[in-house]
N, C-alpha and C positions, 0 to 999 in steps of 0.2 A: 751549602749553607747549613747553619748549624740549628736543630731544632729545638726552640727551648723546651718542650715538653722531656726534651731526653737528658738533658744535662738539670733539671728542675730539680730530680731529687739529689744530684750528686751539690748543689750549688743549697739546699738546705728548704726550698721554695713551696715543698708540699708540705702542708696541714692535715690533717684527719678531721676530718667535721667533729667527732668527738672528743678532739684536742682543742679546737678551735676557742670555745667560751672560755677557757683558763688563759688562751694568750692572749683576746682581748684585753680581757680583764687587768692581765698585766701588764701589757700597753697601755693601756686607759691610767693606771697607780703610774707607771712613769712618765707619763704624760705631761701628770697634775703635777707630781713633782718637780719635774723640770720647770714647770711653768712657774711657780712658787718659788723655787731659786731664782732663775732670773727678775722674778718679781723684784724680791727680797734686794737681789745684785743690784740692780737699777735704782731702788730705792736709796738703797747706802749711798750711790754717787750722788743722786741729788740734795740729800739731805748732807752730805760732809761737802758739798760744792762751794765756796762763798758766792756763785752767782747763780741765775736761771738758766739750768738746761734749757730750759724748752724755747727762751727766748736769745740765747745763744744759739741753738743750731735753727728756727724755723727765722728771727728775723732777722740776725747779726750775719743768716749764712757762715757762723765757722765750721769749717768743712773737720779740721783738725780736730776738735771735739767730737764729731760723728763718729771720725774712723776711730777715734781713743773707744767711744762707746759699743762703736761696732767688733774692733777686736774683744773688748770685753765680754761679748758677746758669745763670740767665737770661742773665746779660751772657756767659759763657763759649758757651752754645749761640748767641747769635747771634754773637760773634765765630767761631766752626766754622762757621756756616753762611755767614759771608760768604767766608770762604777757601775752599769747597767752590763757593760760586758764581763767584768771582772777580774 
């Protein structure tokens, strides 16, 4: 069995306590951005929708609409995550 304490630095997993405040930190800025984009994202589709999201998928149950908002979802978190890797 393989120990993750040994493979921890090779796989990137160790921090320096005195590194650590600066990565927060920058996790926390991309955090909020992230969350601010898919704000922003969501917004646009309800606002360009001609109907009600919200009473579209919570009372119409259209499922199709969920998944259309949930890959949107999807494609938004990987386009952040490829600009945060670069």
């Amino acid at each position: 069995m393989v120990d993750l304490l040994s493979i921890a630095p090779v796989l990137g997993l160790v921090v320096k306590l005195e590194e650590l405040l600066p990565v927060l930190v920058t996790t926390l800025i991309f955090v909020l951005i992230g969350l601010v984009i898919f704000a922003v994202a969501f917004l646009i589709v309800v606002l360009v929708s001609p109907f009600s999201v919200k009473k579209e998928i919570e009372e119409d149950q259209n499922s199709a609409l969920a998944i259309i908002i949930g890959a949107m979802i999807v494609g938004i978190a990987i386009i952040i995550a490829a600009a945060i890797n670069g």
